[in-house]
C-alpha positions as CSV (number, residue, x, y, z in Angstrom):
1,X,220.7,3.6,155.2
2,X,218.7,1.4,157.6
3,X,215.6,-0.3,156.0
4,X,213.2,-1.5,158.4
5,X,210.9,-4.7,157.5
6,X,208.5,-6.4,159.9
7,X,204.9,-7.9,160.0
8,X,202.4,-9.7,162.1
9,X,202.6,-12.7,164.1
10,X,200.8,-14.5,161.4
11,X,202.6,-13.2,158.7
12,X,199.3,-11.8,156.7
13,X,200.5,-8.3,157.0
14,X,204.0,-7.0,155.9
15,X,205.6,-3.4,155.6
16,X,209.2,-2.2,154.5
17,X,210.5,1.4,155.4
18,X,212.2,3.2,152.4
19,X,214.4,5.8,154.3
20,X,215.8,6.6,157.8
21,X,213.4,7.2,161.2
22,X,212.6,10.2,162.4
23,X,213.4,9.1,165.6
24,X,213.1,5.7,167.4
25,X,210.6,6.3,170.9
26,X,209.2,4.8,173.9
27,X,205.8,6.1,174.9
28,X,204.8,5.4,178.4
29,X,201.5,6.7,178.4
30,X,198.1,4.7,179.2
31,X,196.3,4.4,175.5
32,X,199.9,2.8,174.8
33,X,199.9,0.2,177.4
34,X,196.5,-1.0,177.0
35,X,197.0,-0.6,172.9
36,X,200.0,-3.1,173.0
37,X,199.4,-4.6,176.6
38,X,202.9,-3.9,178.0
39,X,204.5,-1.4,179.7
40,X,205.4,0.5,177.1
41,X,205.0,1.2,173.2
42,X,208.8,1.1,171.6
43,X,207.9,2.2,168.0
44,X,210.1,4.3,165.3
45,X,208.8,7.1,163.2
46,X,208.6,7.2,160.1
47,X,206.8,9.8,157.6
48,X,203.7,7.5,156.5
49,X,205.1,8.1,152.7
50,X,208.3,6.0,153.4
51,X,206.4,2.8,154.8
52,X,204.8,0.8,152.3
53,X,201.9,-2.0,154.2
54,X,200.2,-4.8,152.4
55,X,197.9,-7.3,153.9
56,X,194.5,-6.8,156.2
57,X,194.9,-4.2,158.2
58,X,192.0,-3.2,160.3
59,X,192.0,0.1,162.1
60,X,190.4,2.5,165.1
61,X,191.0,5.7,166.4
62,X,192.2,6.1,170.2
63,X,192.0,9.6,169.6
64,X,190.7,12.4,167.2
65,X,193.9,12.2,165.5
66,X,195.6,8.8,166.2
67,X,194.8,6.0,164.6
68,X,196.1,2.7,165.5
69,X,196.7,-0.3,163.1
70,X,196.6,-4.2,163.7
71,X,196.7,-7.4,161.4
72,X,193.0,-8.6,160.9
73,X,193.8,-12.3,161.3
74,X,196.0,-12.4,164.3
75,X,195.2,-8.9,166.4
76,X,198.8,-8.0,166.3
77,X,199.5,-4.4,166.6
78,X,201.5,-2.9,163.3
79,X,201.2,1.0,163.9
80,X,199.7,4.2,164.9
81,X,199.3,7.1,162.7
82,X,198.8,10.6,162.7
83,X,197.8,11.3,159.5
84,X,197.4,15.2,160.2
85,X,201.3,15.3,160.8
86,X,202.3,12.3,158.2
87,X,203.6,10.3,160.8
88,X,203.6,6.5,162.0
89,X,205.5,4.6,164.5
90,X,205.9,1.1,163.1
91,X,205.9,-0.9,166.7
92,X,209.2,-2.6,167.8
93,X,207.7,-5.7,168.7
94,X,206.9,-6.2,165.1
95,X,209.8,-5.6,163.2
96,X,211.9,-8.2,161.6
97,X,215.2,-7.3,163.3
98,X,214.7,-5.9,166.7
99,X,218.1,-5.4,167.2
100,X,217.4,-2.3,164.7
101,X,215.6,-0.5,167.2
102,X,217.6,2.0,169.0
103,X,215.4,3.9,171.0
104,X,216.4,7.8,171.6
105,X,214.1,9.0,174.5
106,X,211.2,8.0,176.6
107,X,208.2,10.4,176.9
108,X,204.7,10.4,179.3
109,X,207.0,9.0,181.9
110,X,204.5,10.6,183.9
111,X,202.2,7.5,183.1
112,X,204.9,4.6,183.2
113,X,204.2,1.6,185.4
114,X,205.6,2.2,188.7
115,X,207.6,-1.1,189.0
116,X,209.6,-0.4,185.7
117,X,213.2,1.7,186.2
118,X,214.4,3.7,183.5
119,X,218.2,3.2,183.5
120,X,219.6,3.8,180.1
121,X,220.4,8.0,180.1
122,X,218.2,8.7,177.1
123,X,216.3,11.8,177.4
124,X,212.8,11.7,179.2
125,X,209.3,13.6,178.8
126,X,207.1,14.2,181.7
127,X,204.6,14.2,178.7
128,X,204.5,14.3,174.8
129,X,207.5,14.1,173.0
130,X,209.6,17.5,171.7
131,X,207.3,18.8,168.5
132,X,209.4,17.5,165.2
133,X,207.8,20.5,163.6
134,X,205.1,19.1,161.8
135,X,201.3,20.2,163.0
């Protein structure tokens, strides 16, 4: 089983994963980009009971049912949740090992930056991702 680990840029907040992803995602849509202030938001899911956070964590809601996560010290962004469906995408930037992220499709394509080519045959989402079946 994959663990995933990974933190801040200051180091104040940490989180470990205790089973496998639900799936490992790019979002391309707009709250993403100007959330993370790339291009994208590479993130893997987890079900929020299998991701244990300590440190300052500071929160807001981009939406009525997303809320987004970032270290209180240093502003770096750690997650979004959807605490409705028990999900959050711990964001690639921030893990430990990067090489552990393998990303498995791209979705609100629609929105990507118009410069940036997807090239690597994983499936893509005019829109929202496929439902995982929760709510």
């Amino acid at each position: 089983m994959t663990l995933f680990r990974g933190g801040c840029l200051c180091g104040a907040v940490r989180y470990e994963t205790t089973s496998e992803p639900l799936n490992q995602r790019v979002c391309h849509c707009r709250a993403c980009q100007k959330v993370i202030g790339a291009a994208f938001n590479a993130r893997v899911l987890m079900r929020i009971e299998h991701v244990a956070i300590s440190g300052p964590i500071s929160t807001f809601h981009s939406s009525e049912t997303l809320e987004r996560g970032f270290c209180s010290h240093c502003g770096s962004s750690i997650f979004s949740r959807r605490v409705s469906a028990g999900v959050i995408g711990l964001t690639a930037g921030s893990l430990d090992e990067p090489s552990l992220f393998k990303p498995d499709m791209h979705f609100w394509v629609s929105s990507k930056q118009p410069w940036l080519q997807i090239t690597d045959n994983l499936p893509q989402y005019p829109e929202g991702p496929p439902s995982l079946g929760y709510p």
